[in-house]
N, C-alpha and C positions, 0 to 999 in steps of 0.2 A: 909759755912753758919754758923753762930756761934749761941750760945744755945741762948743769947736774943733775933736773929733774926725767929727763930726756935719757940722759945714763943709765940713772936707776931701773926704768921702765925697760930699757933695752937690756939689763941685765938680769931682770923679776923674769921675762917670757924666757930667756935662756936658761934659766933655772928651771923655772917651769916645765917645760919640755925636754929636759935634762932628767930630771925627774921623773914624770912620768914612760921616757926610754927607761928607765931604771927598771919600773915594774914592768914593762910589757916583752923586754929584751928577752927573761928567762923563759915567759911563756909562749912566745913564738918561738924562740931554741927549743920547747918540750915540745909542743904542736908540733914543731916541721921533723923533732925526731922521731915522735908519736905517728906521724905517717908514712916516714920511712920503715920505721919497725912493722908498725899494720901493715904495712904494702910489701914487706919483705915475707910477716907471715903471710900473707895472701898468696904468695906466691910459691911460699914452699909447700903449706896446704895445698894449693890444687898440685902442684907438681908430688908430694906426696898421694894423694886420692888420686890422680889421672894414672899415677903409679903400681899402686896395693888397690887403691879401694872402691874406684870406679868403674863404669862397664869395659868392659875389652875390647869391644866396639861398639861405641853407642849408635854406630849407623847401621848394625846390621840386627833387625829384625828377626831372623831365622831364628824358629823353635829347633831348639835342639832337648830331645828323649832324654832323662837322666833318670839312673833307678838308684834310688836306697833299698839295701837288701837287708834280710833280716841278721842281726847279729852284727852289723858293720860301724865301726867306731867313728869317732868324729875325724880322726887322723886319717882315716881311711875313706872317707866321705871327703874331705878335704881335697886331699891325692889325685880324687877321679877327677873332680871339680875342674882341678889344675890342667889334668890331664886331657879333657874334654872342650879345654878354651873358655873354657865359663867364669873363673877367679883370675887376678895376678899373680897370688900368692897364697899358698894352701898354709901358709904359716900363717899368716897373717888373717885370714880366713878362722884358723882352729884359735888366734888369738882372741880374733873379735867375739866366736859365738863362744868362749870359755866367760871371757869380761861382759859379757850380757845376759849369763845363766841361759844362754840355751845350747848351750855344750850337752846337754841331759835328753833334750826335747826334739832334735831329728826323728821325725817318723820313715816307715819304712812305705814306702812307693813308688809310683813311676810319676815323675814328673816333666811337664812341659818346659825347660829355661830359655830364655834368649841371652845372646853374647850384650847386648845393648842394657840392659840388668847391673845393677850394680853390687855390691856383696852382700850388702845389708838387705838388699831386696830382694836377693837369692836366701842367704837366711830365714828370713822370716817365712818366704815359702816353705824352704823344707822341715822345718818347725811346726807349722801349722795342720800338718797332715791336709795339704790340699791336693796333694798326690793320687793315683787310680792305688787302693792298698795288693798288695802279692798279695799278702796274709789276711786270714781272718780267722776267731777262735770259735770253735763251736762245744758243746758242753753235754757229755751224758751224762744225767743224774742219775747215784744208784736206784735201784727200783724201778727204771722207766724200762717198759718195754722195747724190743727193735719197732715195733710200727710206732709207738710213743715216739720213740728217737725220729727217726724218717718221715714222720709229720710235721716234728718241729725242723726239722732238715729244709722243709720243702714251704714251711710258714718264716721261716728265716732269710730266704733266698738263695741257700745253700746250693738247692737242686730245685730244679725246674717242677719233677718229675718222682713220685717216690717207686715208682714199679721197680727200674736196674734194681734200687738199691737193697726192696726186699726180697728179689729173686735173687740178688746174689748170699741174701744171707737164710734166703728159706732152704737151696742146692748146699749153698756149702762147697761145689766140687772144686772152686778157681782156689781154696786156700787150703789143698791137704798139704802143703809144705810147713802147715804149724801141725806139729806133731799132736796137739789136743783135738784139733778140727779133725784129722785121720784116726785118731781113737773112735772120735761120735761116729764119724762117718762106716766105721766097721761096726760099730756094735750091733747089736740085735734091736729090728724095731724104728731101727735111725731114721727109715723112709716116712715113719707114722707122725715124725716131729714137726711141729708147726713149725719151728724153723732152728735149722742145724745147728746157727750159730748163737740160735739165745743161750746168754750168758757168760757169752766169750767176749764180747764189748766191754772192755774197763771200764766202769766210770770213771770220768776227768777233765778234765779241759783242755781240750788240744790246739794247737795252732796249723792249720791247713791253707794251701797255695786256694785262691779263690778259683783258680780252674782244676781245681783236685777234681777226679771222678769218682763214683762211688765206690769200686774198688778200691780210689788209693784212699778214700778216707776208712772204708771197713779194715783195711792192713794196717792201717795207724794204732786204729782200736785193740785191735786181737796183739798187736806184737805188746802192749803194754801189760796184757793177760800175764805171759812170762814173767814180769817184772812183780804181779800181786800175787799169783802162786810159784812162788819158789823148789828148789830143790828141798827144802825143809818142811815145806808145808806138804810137801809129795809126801815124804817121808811118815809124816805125821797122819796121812790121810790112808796109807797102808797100813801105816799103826794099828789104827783102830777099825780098821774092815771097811776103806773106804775106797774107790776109784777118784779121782780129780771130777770127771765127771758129776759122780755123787755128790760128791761135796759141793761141788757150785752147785747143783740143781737144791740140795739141802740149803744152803745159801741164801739161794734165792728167796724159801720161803718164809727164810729168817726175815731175809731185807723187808719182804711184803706184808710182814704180820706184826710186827715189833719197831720201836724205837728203837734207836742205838742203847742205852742204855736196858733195855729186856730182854739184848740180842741170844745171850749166854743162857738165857733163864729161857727164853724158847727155845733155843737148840739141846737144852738137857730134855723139856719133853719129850722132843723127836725122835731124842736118842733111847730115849727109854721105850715109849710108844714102838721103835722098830722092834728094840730087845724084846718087847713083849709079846711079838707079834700082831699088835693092835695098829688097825690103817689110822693113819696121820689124819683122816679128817679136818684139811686145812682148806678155809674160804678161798686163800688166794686161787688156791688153782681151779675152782669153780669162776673166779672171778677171769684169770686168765683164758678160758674155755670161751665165757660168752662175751666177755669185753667191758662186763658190767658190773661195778665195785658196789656191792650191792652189801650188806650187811645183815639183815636181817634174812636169812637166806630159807624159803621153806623147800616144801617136799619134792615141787619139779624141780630144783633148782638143786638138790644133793643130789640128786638119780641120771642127772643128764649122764649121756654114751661118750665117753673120751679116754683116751688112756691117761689123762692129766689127768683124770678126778680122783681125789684122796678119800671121798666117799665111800666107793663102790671099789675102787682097787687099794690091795694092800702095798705096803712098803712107801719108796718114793713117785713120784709121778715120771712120765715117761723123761723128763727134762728139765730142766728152770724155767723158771717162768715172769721171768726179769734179770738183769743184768746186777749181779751183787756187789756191794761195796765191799775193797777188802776187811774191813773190818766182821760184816758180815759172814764172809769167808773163814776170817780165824775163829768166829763163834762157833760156826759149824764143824770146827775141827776143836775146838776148846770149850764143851756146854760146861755150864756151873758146875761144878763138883757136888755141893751142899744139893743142889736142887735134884742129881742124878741121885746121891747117895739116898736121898729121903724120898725117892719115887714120885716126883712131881708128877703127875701123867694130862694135865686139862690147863688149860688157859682161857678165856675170854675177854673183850672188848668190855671197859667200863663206858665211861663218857666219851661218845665215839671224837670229842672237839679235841680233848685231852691225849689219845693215842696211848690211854696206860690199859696196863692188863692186870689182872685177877687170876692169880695161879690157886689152884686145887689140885693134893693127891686123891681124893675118891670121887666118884660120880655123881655119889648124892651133894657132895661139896659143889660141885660143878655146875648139876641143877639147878641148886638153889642159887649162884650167883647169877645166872642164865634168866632165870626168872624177875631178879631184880633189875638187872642190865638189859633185857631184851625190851623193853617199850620206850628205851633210849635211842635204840638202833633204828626200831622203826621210824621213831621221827626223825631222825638223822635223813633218811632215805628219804622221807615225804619232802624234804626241805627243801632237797638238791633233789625233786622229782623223779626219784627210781619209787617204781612199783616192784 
């Protein structure tokens, strides 16, 4: 090989390698800055999260109690947070659970935290409702009786026990500071009631402390009473010759014999029926007596011994005989006009699946829809085994 060929050779591999530094130059300058930057976030991430967003001490173990109460904001769940050693940063805290939508979702309880937790894993607990809850809601339906209610009280978990809770509403004596409870309790007769407070129970839905007693949940109930008869509705019920009492117990039997919509159109019968001096003859309160919603109702069964029986006593029954819905309420104080002015005086049960009624002003009208409608009733009753 001779010394130009020799040259050449020695100047191809320096090109060569000249060259390929060309391309490999920029991407180990990106690589090595690529790792400085990744290594530099890395660093500022955890020194941010050991900061804001990590446990406060991830060596300590200790349960520490935190309670969410009812009504407390996220700002304010935050705060305690803060305050209890639990977060870094209650801001940063209400920032994280706003940017993951569970700003909405904190349930209320008592929960177990540890300092060693981290934010995110404290969120999602108190989101979850994995907490022991304060609160729990329980629900009177209109129409349900107090033993109706106190059954489901005690099939709910509510109460252990339903006895407190119908002695304190069969006496009545712990709540004469609601001034409706000290009306019943004076009136004449108040001793013969099966229980004092039927129909002083709002219907509603309430929210009660899960160690409420039965006291404080019957006070829940009654103080709502004020709130569905008003000063107006008092008003309205001396109007027309009525006591509060009367009216709810009239009420009542609107709730128990009528859909919402017939409410008005039964309570002109009742209204008319008292003007006439003709007893109410209403099922409910037979059905209230024996416990038995019985429909087709024969002869022992009108004649039973009670001051509730609309049968055998004239006027209203001694009481209500279920807790009324306020609408129920305004009916009894607002019957149809049209059905009082044209002397409605009878009602009856058509298809008992349906809950509609069959209004009649004369007796023979009455009969004869009695006649059509009552081999309805009885199967109704054979269905669901009442004899």
């Amino acid at each position: 090989m001779t010394w130009r060929s020799l040259q050449k050779e020695r100047e191809y591999g320096i090109y060569w390698y000249s060259a390929l530094w060309r391309v490999l130059r920029p991407v180990l300058i990106g690589a090595t800055v690529a790792v400085i930057v990744i290594g530099l976030g890395m660093s500022l991430w955890n020194r941010l999260y050991d900061d804001y967003a990590g446990p406060v001490d991830a060596a300590d173990g200790t349960e520490v109690l935190f309670e969410i109460a009812s009504g407390q904001s996220l700002t304010r769940v935050a705060g305690n947070l803060e305050k209890a050693g639990l977060i870094h940063s209650k801001t940063v805290f209400k920032y994280y659970c706003d940017f993951a939508g569970m700003g909405q979702k904190l349930q209320i309880g008592q929960y177990s935290l540890k300092r060693s937790m981290n934010m995110a894993e404290i969120a999602d607990l108190l989101t979850t409702g994995d907490g022991n809850p304060l609160v729990r809601n329980i629900t009177l339906i209109p129409g349900e009786t107090i033993e109706d209610f106190a059954a489901k009280l005690v099939r709910t978990g509510v109460l252990d026990s339903a006895d407190e809770f119908l002695g304190l509403c069969r006496k009545g004596d712990q709540f004469r500071d609601y001034y409706y409870v000290s009306d019943v309790l004076a009136s004449r007769n108040a001793g013969a009631r099966k229980y004092i407070l039927e129909g002083y129970l709002a219907p509603d839905t309430y929210e009660v402390y899960v160690t409420a007693k039965p006291e404080e949940i019957i006070r829940k109930l009654l103080s709502q009473t004020e709130a569905v008869f008003p000063a107006e509705m008092q008003e309205r019920a001396q109007a027309i010759g009525l006591t509060m009492d009367q009216a709810i117990t009239l009420a009542s039997l609107i709730e128990k014999e009528a859909g919402a919509g017939d409410f008005s159109r039964v309570s002109a019968v009742f209204h008319n029926r008292l003007k006439a001096g003709m007893k109410l003859q209403s099922d409910v309160t037979i059905h209230y007596i024996t416990g038995v919603p019985k429909m087709a109702l024969e002869g022992d069964d009108l004649t039973v011994s009670s001051p509730y029986n609309t049968y055998v006593n004239s006027g209203l029954p001694l009481g209500p005989v279920c807790n009324p819905s306020a609408a129920a309420i305004h009916a009894a104080l607002y019957p149809d006009e049209t059905y009082v002015a044209e002397n409605y005086l009878y009602f009856c049960a058509k298809n008992p699946e349906s809950g509609d009624l069959y209004f009649s002003r004369t007796l023979a009208e009455h009969e004869q829809a009695v006649a059509i409608y009552a081999p309805l009733w009885k199967q109704y009753d054979q269905s669901r085994g009442i004899r």
